[in-house]
Residue, then its C-alpha position, 0 to 999 in steps of 0.5 A: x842474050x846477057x853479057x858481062x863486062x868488068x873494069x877494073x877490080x869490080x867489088x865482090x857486091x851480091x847483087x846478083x845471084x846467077x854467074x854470067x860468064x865474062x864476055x869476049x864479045x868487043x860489041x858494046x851498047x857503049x862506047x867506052x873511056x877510062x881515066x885514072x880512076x873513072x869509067x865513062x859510058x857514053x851513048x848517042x839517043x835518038x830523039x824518041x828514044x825512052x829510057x826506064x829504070x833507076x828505081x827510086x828517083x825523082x821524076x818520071x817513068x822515063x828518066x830521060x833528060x835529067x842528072x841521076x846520082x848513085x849516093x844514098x843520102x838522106x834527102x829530106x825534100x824530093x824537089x825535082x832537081x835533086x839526083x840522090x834520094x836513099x837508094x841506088x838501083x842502077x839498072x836502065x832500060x834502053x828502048x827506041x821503039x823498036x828496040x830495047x836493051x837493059x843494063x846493070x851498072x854493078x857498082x857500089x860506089x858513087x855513079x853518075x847518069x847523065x841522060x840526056x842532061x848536059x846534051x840532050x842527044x847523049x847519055x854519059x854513065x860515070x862509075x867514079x870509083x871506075x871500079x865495076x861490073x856490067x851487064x848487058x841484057x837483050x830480049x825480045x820485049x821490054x817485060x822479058x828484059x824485067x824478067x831477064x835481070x830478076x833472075x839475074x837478081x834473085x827471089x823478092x822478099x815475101x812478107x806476112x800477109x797481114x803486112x799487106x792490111x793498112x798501117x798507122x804510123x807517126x813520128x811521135x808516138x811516145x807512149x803506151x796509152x797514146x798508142x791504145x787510144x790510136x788503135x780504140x779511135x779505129x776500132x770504135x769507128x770500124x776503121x780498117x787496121x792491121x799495124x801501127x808503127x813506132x818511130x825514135x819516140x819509144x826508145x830510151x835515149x834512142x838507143x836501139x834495142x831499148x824501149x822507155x820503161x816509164x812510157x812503155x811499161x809493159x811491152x809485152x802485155x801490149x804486144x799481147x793486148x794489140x794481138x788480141x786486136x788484130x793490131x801489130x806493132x812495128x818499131x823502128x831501128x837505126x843504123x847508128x849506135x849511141x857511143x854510152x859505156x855501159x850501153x850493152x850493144x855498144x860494150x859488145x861492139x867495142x869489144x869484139x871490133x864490130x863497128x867501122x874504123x878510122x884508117x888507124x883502126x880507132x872506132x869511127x864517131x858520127x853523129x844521129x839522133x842519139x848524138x855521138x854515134x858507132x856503125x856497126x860494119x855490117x860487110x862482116x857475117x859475124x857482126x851481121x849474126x850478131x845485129x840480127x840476133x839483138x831484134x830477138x829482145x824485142x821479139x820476145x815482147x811480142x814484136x813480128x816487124x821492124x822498119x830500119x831507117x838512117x841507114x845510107x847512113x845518115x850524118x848529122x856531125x862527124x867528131x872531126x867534122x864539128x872539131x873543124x867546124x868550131x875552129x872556123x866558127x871562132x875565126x869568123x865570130x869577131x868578122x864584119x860577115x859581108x855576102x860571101x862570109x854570111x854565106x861561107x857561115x851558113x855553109x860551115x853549119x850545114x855542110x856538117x850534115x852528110x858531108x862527103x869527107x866523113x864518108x871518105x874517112x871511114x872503113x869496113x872489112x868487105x869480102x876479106x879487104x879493107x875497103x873505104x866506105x864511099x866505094x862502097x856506100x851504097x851498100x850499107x843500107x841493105x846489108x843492115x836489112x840483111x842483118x836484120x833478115x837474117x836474125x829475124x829468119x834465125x829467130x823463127x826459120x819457117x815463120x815470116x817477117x815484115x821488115x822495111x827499109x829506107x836505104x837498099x840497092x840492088x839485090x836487097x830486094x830478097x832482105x826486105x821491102x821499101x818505103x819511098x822515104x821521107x816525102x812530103x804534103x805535096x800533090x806532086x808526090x802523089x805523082x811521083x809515089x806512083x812513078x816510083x812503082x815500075x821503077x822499083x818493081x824492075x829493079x826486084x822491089x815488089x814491097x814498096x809504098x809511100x808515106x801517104x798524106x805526106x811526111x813532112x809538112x800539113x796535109x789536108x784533107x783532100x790530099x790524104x783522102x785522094x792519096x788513100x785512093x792510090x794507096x789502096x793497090x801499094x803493096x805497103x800502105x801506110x800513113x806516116x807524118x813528121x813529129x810538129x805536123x797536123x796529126x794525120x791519122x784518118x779519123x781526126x778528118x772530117x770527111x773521115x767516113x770518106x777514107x774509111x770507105x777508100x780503105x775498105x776498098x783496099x780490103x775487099x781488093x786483098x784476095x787479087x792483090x795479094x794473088x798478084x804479088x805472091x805470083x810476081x814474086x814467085x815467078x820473077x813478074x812486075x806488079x807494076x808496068x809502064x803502059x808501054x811495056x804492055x802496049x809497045x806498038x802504042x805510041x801513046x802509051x810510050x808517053x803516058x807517065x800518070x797511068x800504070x798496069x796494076x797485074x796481068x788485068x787492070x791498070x790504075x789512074x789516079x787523080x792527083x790534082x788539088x780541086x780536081x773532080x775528074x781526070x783524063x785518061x787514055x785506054x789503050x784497049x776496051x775496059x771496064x772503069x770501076x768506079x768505087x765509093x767503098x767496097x760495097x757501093x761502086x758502079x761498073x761502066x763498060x768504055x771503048x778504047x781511046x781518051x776519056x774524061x772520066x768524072x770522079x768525085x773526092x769520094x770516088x776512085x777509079x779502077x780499070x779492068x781489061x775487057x776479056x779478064x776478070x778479078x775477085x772482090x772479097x767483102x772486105x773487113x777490118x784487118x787480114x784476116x777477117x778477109x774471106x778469101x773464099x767467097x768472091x765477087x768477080x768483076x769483069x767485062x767479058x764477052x763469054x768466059x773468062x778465068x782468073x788464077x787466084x794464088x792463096x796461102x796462110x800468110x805466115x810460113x816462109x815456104x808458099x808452093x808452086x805447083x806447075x808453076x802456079x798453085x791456084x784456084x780458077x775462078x771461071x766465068x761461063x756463060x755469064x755465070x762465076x763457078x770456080x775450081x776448088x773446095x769451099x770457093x763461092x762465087x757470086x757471078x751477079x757482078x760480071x758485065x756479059x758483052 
């Protein structure tokens, strides 16, 4: 059953795709209270009840217990106190064991969720603008309520497959040359690798749309040379544009009234990287037609992908904001700065950054109104990867694209995917980047990865190698660094052999992971699951946060602990534990359900396979599309048969077939020997462990 509920004068957000009809209906999962501007949902908890959702934040699977902030900001350090990082996805999962419910707070402003933080027997659910639309789900399982609200939402955004082979990025990639001696490193030493990304170091003063001249000569020619090795480039765009006359995306923005406004209707100035700054107001489709079709310039060079960043949007100054600061800097030069005035100065200069009177000072024209942008802040992100989805789409319609985001919310999950944003050299985010997975994946994200390695700070070589191990099954796998940190790329390592190994891993594994990504965005699946949601009458599957479901058969667990040779886990059925070194050197190891110390070098990971099912295993390659996707290995523990639906397509159209609600080859296991059904498939059936 789903019901909608409004307050107020709910925005008009597109996040979801179906019409729910208003319900008459006065029951309510909340009790409800409003103020003059505020409504407040608030809910007694019992002391087992779980709370799943929220897609991108801080902390476990289970968000309960801490304060949660709907306000897209550009949060450079992931401590666990923080509430805000770059994305909103306000969708919760209530679950008492025995029951659950979802919920969909349709709110594009500021909301907070307080669950259990303030009083750890209630959770209070603040709108602030008061402002929204809610709506209730109610099935029979947890993973029915997931596939309840994504066809609320829409279809998931599907990339090119090659956008699913391994990426090298780094802030500070700066020249033609540096880039071709990145790519040569990987390819000399057969290190596996699809695309390397550019970062603000290619721009010319980091305008968008431009590219240095002198550092990058000859765009297109190395477009065409990184082609002919299998390499794509991938720049980055931002939100802001820089405030140059001259400058033609800021000429044409001025003159048509593309950007956001003051109240007077005078263009709004903040400041990003390249200092003073317009933001194009992307609420209206003609100045989204007009963003998109300037990616078409750098497609021209040959460019198939785009990552957009600062786009919750991101501050560094407003023009009133430094006017401000600069008059209480000069009150407070000639004072004797005691205690509190030393701190008053230290906040004068930091408060300048994303501060939230700049946000309340600006506007945009939004579904015919004028509207202040904190209402709806949160939307901003996503819709410029609408704009950039939609000039890409207009750019080639039957062709796909990669575009990534750092900002979203709910229902940009059908423009582009997501990285997890700027993270750090920390074994605790290695944890968080594999919480962050299930979160996302209810919320319609199904392209998602971390910055492996870290972004900010200095990884070592232990961290990034057993990072890659988790990397492996993230749909977006990428090493990303922070300019002035230790180069991260794999083979400045010395146990670089080791990593490269990990990665052919990730190769050979392609034909099942790409399978279950096209089937759960097809058909409206999680990639991704808490063990509960497969296992809810397991009680110690409810508790267990540093171990996922991986698709319909296997489940991932990680070792993200410094110095650690091993890790604990805990089966909740029989499975098979496929120990990997490389795509070729692995071992198969049948256990029995219940906890376990499983040993794992630095060099191993682990991968679990449920006993009864299956996978393929390809012999990997050093980019996509040296992958066979046509002669397989399969692994499993079966006791007989067993089948597996292999989903395959070019990679490359925008329209993959479903037929009977799955196009697919069966990979069969009979009698201990792999067969399969359909032309040209070979299967090797040597790797199946018969019970």
């Amino acid at each position: 059953m789903i019901r909608r509920f409004d307050y107020g004068a709910p925005l008009p957000t597109e996040a979801l795709v179906v019409d729910v009809p208003l319900s008459t209906d006065a029951l309510h999962p909340f009790a409800v209270s409003t103020s003059e501007k505020s409504v407040t949902f608030t809910r007694k908890l019992g002391k087992d009840d779980l709370i799943f959702g929220l897609g991108e934040t801080v902390r476990g699977i289970n968000k309960r217990g801490h304060i949660y902030r709907s306000w897209n900001t550009d949060e450079f350090s992931h401590h666990e106190n923080k509430e805000s990082l770059y994305a909103s996805h306000n969708f919760l999962i209530f679950y008492d064991g025995e029951k659950a419910f979802g919920v969909f707070f349709d709110d594009p402003g500021e909301m907070i969720f307080d669950l259990g933080y303030t009083s750890a027997d209630t959770a209070t659910i603040t709108s602030v603008n008061g402002d929204l639309r809610v709506v209730v789900i109610e099935e029979d399982s947890l993973s029915g309520i997931v596939a309840a609200f994504r066809q609320l939402i829409g279809p998931c955004y599907i990339p090119p497959k090659w956008a699913f082979g391994y990426i090298q990025s780094r802030w500070g990639y700066a020249a033609d040359k540096e880039v071709r001696t990145i790519v040569k490193e990987h390819r000399d030493r057969h290190i596996p690798l699809d695309g390397v990304c550019l970062d603000i170091d290619y721009m010319v003063d980091y305008k968008d749309f431009s590219w240095n001249q002198e550092s990058f000569p000859d765009l297109k020619q190395l477009c065409s040379d990184m082609k002919e090795e299998n390499i794509r480039l991938i720049p980055i765009i931002d939100a802001g544009i820089k405030q140059q006359e001259g400058y033609e995306v800021c000429d044409e923005g001025l003159q048509n009234g593309y950007f956001c406004t003051y109240e007077d209707g005078t263009p709004f100035v903040g400041a990003v990287w390249p200092g003073r700054s317009y933001f194009p107001d992307f609420f209206q489709p003609e100045v989204r037609q007009w963003f998109g079709k300037k990616y078409h310039g750098l497609m021209d060079q040959g460019i198939e992908g785009f990552w957009n960043d600062m786009n919750e949007p991101a501050l560094f100054y407003s023009e009133k904001g430094i006017v401000e600061a600069r008059q209480e800097l000069t009150r407070l030069m000639d004072m004797n700065l005691g205690l509190d005035a030393f701190f008053h100065l230290k906040d004068v200069l930091m408060g300048m950054q994303n501060k939230r009177e700049d946000y309340e000072s600006f506007y945009h024209q939004f579904a015919g109104q004028t509207v202040r942008h904190d209402r709806v802040h949160n939307l901003y992100g996503g819709f410029m990867t609408r704009a950039a989805h939609e000039g890409l789409t207009s750019y080639n319609p039957e062709k796909r694209h990669l575009i990534f985001s750092r900002a979203s919310h709910i229902g940009a999950h059908r423009w582009g995917g997501v990285w997890q944003g700027d993270n750090t050299s920390w074994w605790s985010h290695i944890l968080m980047n594999l919480k962050m997975l299930p979160s996302l994946n209810m919320c319609g994200f199904l392209y998602t990865g971390a910055d492996l390695g870290g972004f900010s700070g200095n990884t070592t070589e232990d961290l990034l190698l057993r990072w890659l191990q988790l990397g492996v099954f993230t749909p977006l796998m990428r090493n990303h660094s922070a300019l002035h940190t230790r180069d991260q790329e794999i083979y400045r390592f010395g146990m670089q052999e080791d990593m490269k190994n990990i990665l052919t891993v990730r190769y050979a594994l392609l034909p099942y992971l790409y399978s279950e990504f096209m089937k759960c965005a097809l058909t409206g699946g999680s990639m991704f699951r808490p063990l509960s949601f497969d296992y809810p009458h397991d009680p110690a599957c409810l508790r267990i946060e540093d171990q996922v479901m991986l698709g319909k058969e296997c489940m991932i667990a990680p070792v993200y602990e410094q110095n650690a040779r091993g890790r604990n886990v805990y089966l909740p059925e029989d499975m098979l534990l496929v120990r990997f070194r490389s795509a070729e050197d692995y071992c198969l190891i049948p256990m029995e359900k219940g906890r376990h110390w499983i040993d794992l070098d630095l060099n191993e990971m682990p991968l679990f396979i449920r006993k009864g099912c299956i996978i393929p295993l390809s012999h990997g390659g050093e980019w996509v599309e040296q992958v066979d996707f046509t002669n397989l290995t399969l692994l499993g523990w079966v006791e007989k048969d067993a089948a597996y639906q292999l989903y395959n397509d070019d990679g490359y159209t925008t329209k993959p077939v479903l037929t009977d609600g799955l196009t697919a080859i069966t990979l069969e296991v009979k009698d201990g020997k792999g067969v399969a059904v359909g032309n040209g498939l070979r299967v090797d059936g040597g790797k199946v462990i018969i019970a």
